[in-house]
C-alpha positions, 0 to 999 in steps of 0.5 A: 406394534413393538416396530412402531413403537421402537420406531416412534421412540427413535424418532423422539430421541433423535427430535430430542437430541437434535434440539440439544444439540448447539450449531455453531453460527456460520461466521463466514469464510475469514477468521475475525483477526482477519478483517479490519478494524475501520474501513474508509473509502475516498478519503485523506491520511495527511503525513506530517515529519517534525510538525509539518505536513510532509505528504497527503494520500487519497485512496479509493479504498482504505483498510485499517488493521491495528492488530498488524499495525498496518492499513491496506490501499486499494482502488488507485493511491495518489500521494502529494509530496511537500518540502518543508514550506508546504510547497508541492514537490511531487505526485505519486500515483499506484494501483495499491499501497500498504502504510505501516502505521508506527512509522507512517512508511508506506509501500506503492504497487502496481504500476508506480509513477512519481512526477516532479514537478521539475519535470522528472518522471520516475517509473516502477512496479514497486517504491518504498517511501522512508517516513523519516529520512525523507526519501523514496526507494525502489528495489525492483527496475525503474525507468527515468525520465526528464526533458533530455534524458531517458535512463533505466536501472535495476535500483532508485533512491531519490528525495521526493522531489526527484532532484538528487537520486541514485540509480544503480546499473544505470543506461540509457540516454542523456544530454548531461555530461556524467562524471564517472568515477572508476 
C-alpha cells in the first residue's frame, strides 16, 4: 500500500511539474533577424541618379532586409540601362543579385551578359554596378564580344552601354587597329 501511494504521489508531482513547466514555442530553423522584412515576387525596383530613371530591375524574386541595409535577387534578374534621355542603352541578365539599398549599387551573379544595344556583348560570373559614377565593373574574367572582335581579359570597367571600356590583360581577336602604349 505504502508503493502505491509513494507511486501515485510521484506520478502527481511529476503531472504538477510538467504543467509548470513553460515549453518554449518552436520558431523554426532560422533567427527572426534573419528573415526578411518584405518579400516581392515578379516585380520592378526603378533606379533613378539626378531625377532620371537610370536603370529598371525585374526579378523572380526579391527579398528586403533593412537591418542589413540590402535586398537579395533571385530566380533570374534582368536590368535595363537608360542614358540620360530615357534612351535604352543596355540589358543585364543573371541568375541572381544583391542591391545595397543606401547606394542603390548592386552586384550580378551567376551566369552575367550585358547586351548593348550597339551590339557589344559582355560575359562574366560576377559585375558590380556603381550607382553613382555610372558604370559597370567585373573583377573576375570576362569575355567580350562585338560584330568583329572576341576579347577576354582578367578584369572590365565600362559605362553601361558597353561603348567606352577597359579590359585588363586583354587577347583575343579584333579587326580594329589597337594603339599600344609601351
Amino acid at each position: 500500500m505504502k508503493v502505491i501511494l509513494k507511486l501515485l504521489l510521484l506520478i502527481t508531482l511529476g503531472l504538477f511539474h510538467l504543467q509548470c513547466t513553460e515549453f518554449e514555442e518552436d520558431k523554426g530553423h532560422m533567427p527572426t533577424e534573419e528573415l526578411p522584412e518584405q518579400e516581392s515576387w515578379d516585380n520592378n525596383i526603378f533606379f533613378t541618379r539626378d531625377n532620371y530613371r537610370r536603370a529598371m530591375l525585374t526579378a523572380g524574386y526579391i527579398a528586403k532586409y533593412s537591418k542589413k541595409k540590402h535586398t537579395i535577387l533571385k530566380e533570374g534578374v534582368k536590368v535595363d540601362f537608360y542614358d540620360e534621355q530615357g534612351v535604352l542603352k543596355s540589358v543585364l541578365t543573371s541568375e541572381e543579385g544583391k542591391i545595397l539599398d543606401e547606394k542603390q549599387d548592386m552586384y550580378a551573379y551567376g551566369n552575367v551578359v550585358v547586351r548593348g544595344v550597339n551590339g557589344t556583348t559582355l560575359y562574366t560570373e560576377e559585375l558590380f554596378w556603381d550607382n553613382k559614377a555610372g558604370e559597370i565593373v567585373s573583377k573576375v574574367p570576362v569575355k567580350i564580344t562585338t560584330v568583329t572582335d572576341t576579347l577576354f581579359g582578367d578584369t572590365f570597367r565600362s559605362d553601361p552601354d558597353l561603348i567606352e571600356y577597359e579590359i585588363t590583360n586583354a587577347h583575343g581577336t579584333s579587326e580594329k587597329m589597337l594603339q599600344v602604349s609601351e
